[in-house]
N, CA, C and O atoms as a CHARMM CRD file, in Angstrom:
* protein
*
  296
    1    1 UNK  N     57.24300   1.79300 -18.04000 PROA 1      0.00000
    2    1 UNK  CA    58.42400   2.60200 -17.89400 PROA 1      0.00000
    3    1 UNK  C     58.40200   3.25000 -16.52200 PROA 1      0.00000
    4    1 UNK  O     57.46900   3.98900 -16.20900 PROA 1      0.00000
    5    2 UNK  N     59.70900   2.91500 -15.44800 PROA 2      0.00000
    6    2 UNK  CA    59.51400   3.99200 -14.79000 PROA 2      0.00000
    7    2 UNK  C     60.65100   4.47600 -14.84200 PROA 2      0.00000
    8    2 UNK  O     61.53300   4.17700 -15.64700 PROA 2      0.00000
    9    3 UNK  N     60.72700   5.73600 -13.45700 PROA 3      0.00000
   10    3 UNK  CA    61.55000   6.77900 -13.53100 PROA 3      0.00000
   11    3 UNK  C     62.01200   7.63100 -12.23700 PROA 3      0.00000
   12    3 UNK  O     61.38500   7.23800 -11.25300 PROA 3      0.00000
   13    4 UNK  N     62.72800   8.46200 -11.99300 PROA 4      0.00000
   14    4 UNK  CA    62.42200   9.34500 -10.68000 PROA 4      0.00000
   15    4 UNK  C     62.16500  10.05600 -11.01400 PROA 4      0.00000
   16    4 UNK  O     62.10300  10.40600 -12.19300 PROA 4      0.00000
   17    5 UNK  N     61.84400  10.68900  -9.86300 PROA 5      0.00000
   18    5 UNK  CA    61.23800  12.06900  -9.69800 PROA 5      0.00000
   19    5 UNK  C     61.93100  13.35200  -8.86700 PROA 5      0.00000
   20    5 UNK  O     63.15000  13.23800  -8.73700 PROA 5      0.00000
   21    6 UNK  N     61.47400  14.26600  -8.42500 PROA 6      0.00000
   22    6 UNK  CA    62.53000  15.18800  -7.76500 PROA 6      0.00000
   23    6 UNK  C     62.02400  14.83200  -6.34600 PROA 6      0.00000
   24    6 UNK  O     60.83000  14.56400  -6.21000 PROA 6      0.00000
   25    7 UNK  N     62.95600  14.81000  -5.15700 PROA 7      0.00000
   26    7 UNK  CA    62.40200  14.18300  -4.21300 PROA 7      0.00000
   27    7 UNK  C     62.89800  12.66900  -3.75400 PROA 7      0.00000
   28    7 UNK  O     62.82900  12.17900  -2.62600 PROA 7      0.00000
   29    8 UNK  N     63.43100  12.06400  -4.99900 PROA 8      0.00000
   30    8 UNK  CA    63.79100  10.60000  -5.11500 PROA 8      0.00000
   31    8 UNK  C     62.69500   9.56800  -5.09800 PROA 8      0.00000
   32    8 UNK  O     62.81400   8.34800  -4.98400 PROA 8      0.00000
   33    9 UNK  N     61.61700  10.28300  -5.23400 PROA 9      0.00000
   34    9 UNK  CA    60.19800   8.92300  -5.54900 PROA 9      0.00000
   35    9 UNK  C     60.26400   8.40700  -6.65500 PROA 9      0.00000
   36    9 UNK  O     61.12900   8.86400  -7.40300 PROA 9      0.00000
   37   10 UNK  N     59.61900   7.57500  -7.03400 PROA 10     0.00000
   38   10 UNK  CA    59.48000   6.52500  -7.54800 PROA 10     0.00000
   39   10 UNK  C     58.67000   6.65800  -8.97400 PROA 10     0.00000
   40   10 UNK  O     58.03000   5.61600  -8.83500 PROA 10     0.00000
   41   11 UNK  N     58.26000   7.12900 -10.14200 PROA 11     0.00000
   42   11 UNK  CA    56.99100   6.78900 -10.73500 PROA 11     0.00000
   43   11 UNK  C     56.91000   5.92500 -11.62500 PROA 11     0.00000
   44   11 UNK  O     57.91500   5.50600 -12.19800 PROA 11     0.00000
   45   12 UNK  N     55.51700   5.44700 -11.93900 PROA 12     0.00000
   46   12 UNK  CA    55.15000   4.18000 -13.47600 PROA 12     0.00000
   47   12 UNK  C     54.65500   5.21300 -13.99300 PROA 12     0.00000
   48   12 UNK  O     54.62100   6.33800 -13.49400 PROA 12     0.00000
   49   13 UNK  N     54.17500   4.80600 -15.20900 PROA 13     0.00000
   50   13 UNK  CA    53.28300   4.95100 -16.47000 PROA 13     0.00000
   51   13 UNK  C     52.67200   3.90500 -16.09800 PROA 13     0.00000
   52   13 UNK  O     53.10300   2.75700 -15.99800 PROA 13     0.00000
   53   14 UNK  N     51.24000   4.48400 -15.80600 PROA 14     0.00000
   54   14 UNK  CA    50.01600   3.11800 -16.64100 PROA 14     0.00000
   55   14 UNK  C     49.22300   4.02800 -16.83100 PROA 14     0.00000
   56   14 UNK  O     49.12600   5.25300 -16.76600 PROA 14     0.00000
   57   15 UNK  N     48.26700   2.47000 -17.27000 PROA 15     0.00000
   58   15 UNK  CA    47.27400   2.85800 -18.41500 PROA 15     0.00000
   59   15 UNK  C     45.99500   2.66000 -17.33400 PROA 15     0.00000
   60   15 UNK  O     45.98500   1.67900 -16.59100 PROA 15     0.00000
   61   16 UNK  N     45.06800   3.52500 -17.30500 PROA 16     0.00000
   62   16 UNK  CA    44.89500   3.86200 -16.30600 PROA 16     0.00000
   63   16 UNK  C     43.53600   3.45400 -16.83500 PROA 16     0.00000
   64   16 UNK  O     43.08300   4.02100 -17.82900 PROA 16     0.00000
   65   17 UNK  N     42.60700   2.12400 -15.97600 PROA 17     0.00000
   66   17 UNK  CA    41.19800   2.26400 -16.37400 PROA 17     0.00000
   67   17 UNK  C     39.93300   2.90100 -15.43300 PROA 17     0.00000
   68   17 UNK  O     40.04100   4.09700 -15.16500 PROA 17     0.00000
   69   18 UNK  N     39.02900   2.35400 -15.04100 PROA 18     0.00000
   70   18 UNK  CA    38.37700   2.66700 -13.77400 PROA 18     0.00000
   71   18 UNK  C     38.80300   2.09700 -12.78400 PROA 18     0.00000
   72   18 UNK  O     39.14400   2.75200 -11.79900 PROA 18     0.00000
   73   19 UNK  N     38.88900   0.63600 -12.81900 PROA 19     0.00000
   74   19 UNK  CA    39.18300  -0.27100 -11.86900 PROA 19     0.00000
   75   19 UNK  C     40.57800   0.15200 -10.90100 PROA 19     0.00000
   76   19 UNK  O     40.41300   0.29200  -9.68900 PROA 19     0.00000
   77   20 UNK  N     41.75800   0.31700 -11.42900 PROA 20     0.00000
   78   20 UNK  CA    42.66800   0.78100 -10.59300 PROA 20     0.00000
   79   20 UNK  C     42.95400   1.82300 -10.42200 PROA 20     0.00000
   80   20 UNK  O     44.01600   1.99600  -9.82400 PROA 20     0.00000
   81   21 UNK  N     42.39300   2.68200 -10.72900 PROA 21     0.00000
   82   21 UNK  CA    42.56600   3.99200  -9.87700 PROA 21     0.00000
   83   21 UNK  C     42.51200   4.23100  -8.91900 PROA 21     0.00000
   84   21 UNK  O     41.36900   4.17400  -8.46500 PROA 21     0.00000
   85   22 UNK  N     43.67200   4.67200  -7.89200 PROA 22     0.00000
   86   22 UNK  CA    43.84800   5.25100  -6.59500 PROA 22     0.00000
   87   22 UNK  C     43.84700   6.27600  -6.29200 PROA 22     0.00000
   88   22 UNK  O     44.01900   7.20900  -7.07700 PROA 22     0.00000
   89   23 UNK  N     43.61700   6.41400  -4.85200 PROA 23     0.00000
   90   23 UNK  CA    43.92800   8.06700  -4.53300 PROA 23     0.00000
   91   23 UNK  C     45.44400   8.38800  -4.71900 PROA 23     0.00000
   92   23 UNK  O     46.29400   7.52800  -4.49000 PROA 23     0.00000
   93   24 UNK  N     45.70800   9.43000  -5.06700 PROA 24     0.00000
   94   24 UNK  CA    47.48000   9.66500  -4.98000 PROA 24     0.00000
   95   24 UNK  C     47.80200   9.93200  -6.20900 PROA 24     0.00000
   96   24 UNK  O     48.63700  10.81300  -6.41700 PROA 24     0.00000
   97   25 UNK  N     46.87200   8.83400  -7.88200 PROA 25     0.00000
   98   25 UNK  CA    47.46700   8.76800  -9.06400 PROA 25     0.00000
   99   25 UNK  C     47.21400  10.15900  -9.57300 PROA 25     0.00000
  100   25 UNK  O     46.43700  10.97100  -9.07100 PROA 25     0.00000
  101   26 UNK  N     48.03800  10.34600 -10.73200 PROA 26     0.00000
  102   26 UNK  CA    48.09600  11.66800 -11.66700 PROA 26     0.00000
  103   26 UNK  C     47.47700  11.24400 -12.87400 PROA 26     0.00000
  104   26 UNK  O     48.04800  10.49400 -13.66500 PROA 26     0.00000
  105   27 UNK  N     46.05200  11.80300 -13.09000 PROA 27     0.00000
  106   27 UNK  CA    45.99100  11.19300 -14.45400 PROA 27     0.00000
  107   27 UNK  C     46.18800  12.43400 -15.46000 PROA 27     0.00000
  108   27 UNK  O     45.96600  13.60500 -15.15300 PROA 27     0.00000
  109   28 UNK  N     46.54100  12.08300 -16.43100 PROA 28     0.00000
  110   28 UNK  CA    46.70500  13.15900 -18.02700 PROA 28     0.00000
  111   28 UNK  C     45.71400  13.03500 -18.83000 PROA 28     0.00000
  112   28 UNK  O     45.51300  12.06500 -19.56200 PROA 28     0.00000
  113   29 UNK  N     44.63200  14.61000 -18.67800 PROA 29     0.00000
  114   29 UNK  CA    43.81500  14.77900 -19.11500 PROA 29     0.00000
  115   29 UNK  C     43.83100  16.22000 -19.95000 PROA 29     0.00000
  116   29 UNK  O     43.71400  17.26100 -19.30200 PROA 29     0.00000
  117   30 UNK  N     43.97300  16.26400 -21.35900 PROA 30     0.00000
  118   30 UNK  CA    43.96300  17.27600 -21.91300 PROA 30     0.00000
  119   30 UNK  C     45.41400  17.99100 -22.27300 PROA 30     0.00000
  120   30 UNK  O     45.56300  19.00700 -22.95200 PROA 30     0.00000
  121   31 UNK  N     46.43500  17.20200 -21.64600 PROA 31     0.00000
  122   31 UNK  CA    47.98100  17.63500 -21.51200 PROA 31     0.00000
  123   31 UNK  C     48.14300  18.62700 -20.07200 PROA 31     0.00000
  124   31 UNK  O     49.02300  19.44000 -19.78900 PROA 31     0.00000
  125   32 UNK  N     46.95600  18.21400 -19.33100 PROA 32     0.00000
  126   32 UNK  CA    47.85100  18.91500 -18.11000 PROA 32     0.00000
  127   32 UNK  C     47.23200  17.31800 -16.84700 PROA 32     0.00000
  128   32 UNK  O     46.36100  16.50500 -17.15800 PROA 32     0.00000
  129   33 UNK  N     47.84600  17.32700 -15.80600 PROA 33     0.00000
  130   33 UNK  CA    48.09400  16.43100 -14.75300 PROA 33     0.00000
  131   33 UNK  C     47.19300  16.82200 -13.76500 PROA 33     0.00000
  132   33 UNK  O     47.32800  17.97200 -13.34700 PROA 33     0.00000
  133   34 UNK  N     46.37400  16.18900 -13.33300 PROA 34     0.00000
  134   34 UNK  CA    45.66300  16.07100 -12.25600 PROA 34     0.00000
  135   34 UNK  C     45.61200  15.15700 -11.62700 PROA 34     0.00000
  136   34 UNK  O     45.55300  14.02600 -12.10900 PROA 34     0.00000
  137   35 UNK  N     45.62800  15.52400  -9.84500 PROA 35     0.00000
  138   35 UNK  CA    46.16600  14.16000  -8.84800 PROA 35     0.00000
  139   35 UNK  C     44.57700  13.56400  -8.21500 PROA 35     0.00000
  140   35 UNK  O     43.67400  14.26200  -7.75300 PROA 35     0.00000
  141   36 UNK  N     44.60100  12.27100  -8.35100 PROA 36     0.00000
  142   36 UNK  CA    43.42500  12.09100  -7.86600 PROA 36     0.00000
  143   36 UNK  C     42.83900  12.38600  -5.93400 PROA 36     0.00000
  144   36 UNK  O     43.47200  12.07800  -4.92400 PROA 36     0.00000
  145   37 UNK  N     42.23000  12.68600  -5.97500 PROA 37     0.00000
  146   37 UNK  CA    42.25200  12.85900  -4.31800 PROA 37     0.00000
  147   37 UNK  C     41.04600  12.44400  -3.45700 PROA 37     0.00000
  148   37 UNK  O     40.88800  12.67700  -2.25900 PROA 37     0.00000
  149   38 UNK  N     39.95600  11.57100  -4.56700 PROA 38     0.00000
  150   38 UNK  CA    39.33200  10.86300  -4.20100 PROA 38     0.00000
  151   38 UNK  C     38.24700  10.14900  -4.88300 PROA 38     0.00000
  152   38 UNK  O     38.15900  10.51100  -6.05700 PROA 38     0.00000
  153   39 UNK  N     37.31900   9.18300  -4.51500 PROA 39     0.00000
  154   39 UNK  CA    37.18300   8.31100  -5.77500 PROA 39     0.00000
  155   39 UNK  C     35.87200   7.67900  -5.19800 PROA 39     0.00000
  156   39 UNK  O     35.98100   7.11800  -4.10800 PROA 39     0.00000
  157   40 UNK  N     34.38600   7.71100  -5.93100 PROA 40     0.00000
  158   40 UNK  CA    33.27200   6.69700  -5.54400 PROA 40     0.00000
  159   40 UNK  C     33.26400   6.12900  -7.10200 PROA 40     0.00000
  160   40 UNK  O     33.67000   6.55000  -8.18500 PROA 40     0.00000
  161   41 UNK  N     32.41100   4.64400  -6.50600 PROA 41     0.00000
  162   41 UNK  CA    32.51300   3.70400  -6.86400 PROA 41     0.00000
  163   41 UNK  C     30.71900   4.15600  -7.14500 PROA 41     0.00000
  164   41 UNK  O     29.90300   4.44100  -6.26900 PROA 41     0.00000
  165   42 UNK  N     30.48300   4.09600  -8.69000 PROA 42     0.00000
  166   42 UNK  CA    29.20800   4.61500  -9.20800 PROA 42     0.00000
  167   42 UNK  C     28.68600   2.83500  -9.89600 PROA 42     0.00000
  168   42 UNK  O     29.62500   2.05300  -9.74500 PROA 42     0.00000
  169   43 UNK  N     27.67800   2.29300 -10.43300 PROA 43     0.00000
  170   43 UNK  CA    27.15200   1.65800 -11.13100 PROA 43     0.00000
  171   43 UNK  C     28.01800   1.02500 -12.19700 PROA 43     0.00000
  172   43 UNK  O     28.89200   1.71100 -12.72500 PROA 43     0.00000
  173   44 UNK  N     27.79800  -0.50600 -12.62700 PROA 44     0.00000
  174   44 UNK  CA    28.45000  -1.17200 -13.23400 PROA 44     0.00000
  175   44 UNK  C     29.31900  -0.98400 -13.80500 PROA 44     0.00000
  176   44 UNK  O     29.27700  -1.02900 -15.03500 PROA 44     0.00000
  177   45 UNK  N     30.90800  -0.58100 -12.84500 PROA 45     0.00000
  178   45 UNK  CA    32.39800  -0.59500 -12.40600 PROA 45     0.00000
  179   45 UNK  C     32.70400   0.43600 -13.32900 PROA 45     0.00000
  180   45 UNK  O     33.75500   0.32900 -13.96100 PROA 45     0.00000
  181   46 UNK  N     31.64100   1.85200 -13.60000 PROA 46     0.00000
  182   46 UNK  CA    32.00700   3.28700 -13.64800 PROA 46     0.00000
  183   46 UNK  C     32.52700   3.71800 -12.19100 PROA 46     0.00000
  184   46 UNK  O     32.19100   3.17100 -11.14100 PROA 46     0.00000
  185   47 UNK  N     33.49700   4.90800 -12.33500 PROA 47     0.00000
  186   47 UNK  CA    34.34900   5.66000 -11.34500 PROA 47     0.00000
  187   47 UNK  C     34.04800   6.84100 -11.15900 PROA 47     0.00000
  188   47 UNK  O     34.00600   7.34400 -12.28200 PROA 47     0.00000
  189   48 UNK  N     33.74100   7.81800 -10.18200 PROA 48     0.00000
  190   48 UNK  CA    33.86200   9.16700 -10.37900 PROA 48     0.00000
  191   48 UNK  C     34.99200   9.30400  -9.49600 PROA 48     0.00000
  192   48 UNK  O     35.15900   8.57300  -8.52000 PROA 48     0.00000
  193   49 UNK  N     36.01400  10.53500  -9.93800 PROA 49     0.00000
  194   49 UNK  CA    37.16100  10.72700  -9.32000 PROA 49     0.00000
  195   49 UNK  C     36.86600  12.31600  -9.00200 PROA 49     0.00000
  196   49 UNK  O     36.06500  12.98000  -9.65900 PROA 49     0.00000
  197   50 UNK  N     37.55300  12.77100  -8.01100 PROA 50     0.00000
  198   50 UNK  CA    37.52200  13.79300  -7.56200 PROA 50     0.00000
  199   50 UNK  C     39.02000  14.52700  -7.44900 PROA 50     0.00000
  200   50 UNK  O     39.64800  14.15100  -6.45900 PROA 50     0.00000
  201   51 UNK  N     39.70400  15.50900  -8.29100 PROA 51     0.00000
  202   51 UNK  CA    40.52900  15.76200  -8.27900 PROA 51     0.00000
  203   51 UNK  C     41.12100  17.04400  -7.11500 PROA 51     0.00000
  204   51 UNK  O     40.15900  17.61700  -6.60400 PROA 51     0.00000
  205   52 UNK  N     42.12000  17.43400  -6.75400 PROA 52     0.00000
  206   52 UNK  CA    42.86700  18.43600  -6.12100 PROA 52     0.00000
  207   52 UNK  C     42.29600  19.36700  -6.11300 PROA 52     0.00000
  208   52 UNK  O     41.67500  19.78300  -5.13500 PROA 52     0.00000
  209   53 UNK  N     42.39600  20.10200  -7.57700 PROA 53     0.00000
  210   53 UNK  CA    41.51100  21.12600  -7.94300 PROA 53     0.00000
  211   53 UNK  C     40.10500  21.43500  -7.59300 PROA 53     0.00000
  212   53 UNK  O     39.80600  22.62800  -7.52900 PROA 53     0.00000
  213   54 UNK  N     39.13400  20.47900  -7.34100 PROA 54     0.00000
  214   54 UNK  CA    37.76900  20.24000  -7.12000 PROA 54     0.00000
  215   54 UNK  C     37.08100  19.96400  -8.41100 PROA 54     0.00000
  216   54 UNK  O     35.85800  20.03700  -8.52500 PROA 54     0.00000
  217   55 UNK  N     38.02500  19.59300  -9.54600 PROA 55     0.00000
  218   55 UNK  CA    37.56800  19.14000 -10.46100 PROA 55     0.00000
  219   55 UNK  C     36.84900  17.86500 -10.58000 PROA 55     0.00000
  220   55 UNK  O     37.09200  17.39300  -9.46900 PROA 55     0.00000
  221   56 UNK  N     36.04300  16.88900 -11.25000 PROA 56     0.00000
  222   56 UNK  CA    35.11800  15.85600 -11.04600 PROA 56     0.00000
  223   56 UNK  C     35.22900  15.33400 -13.06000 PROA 56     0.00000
  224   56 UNK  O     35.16000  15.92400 -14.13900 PROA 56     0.00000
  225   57 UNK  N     35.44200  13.84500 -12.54700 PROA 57     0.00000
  226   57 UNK  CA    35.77800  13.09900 -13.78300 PROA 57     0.00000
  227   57 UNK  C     35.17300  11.76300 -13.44800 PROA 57     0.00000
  228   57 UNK  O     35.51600  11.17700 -12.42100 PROA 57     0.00000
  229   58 UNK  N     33.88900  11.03700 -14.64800 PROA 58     0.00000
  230   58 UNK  CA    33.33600  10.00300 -14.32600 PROA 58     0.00000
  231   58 UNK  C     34.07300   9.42700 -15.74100 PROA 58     0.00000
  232   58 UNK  O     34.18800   9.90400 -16.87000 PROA 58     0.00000
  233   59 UNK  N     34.51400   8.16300 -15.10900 PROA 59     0.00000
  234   59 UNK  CA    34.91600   7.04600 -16.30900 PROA 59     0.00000
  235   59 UNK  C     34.15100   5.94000 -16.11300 PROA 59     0.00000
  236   59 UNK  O     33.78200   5.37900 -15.08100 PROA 59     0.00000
  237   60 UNK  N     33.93500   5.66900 -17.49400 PROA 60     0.00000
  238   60 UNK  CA    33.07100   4.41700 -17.68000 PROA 60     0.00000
  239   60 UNK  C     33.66200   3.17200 -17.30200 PROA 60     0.00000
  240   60 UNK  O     34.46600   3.51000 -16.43300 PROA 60     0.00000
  241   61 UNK  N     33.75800   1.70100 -17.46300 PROA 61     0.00000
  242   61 UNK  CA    34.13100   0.85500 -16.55700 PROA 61     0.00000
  243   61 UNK  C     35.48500   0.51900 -17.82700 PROA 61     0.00000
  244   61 UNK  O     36.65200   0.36300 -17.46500 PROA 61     0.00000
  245   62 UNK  N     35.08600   0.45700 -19.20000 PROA 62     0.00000
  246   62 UNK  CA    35.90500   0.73800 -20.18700 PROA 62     0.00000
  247   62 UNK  C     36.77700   1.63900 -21.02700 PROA 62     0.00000
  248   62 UNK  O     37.41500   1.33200 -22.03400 PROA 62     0.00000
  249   63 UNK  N     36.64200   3.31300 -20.16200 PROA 63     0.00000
  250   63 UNK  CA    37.58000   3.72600 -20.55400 PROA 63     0.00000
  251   63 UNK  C     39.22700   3.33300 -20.05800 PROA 63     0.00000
  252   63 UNK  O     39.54700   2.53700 -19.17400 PROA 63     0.00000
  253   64 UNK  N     40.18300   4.20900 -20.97700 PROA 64     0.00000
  254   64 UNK  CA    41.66400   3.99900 -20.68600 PROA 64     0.00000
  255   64 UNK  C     42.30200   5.36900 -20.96900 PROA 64     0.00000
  256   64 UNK  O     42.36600   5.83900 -22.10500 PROA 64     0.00000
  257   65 UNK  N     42.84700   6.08000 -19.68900 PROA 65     0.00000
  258   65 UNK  CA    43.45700   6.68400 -19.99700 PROA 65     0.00000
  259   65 UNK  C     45.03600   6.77500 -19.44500 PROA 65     0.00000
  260   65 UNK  O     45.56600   5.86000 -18.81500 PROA 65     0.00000
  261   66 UNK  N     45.69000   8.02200 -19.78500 PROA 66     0.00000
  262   66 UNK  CA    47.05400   7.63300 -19.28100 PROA 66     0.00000
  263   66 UNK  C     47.33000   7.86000 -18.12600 PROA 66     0.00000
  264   66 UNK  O     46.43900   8.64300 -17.79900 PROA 66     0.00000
  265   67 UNK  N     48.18600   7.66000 -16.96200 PROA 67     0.00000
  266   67 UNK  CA    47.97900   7.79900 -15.45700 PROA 67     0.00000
  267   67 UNK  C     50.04500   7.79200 -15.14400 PROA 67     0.00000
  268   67 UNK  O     50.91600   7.33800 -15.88700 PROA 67     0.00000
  269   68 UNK  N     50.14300   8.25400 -14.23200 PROA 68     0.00000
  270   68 UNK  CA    51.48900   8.31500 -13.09100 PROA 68     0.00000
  271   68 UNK  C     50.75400   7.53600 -11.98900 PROA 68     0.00000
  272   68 UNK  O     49.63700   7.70100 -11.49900 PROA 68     0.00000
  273   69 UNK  N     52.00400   6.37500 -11.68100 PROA 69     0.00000
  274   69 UNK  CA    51.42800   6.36400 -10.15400 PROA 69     0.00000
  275   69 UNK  C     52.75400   6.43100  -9.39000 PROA 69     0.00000
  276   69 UNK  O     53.78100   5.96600  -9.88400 PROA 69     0.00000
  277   70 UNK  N     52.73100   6.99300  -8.22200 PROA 70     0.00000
  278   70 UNK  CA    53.91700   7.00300  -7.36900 PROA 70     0.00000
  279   70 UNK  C     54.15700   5.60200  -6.54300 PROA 70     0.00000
  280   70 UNK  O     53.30000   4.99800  -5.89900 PROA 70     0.00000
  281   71 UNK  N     55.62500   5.21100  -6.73200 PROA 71     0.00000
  282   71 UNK  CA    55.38200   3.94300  -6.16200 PROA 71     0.00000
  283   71 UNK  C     55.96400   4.24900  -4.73600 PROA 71     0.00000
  284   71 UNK  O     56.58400   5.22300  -4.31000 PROA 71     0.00000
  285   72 UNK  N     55.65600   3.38400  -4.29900 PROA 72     0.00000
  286   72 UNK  CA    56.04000   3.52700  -2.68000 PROA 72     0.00000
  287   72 UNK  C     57.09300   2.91500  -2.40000 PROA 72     0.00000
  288   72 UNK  O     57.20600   1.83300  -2.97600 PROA 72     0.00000
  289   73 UNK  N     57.97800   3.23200  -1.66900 PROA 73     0.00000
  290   73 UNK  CA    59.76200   2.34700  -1.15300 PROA 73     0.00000
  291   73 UNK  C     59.39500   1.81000   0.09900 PROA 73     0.00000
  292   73 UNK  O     58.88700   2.32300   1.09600 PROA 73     0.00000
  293   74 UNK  N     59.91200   0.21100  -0.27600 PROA 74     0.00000
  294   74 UNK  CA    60.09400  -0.45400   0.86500 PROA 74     0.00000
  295   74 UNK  C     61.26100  -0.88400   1.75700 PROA 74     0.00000
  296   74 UNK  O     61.04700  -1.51800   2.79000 PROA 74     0.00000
């Protein structure tokens, strides 16, 4: 599903695993939104993400959670 936003950007819904997570995405953790703002690449295709806040989130190579990503206009 996507949608706009205020601003006129762009967003998806996905399903958000380790593997594609970018810098930029919003993931939904707990019912509130956190933007990712940066990301190492830990041991057999676990993620640690580093959020806005200075918050810190390691996903295993099999979790799924829910994510925004902003798409970009070409």
């Amino acid at each position: 599903m996507s949608g706009g936003v205020p601003g006129g950007a762009l967003a998806s819904n996905v399903e958000a695993t380790a593997a594609p997570v970018q810098r930029g995405d919003v993931i939904q953790l707990g019912g509130r939104a956190s933007r990712v703002s940066d990301l190492f690449q830990l041991p057999q295709g676990a993620k640690q993400f580093l959020f806005e806040s200075g918050e810190l989130l390691t996903m295993h190579a099999r979790t799924r959670l829910a994510a925004v990503r902003m798409l970009r206009r070409r």
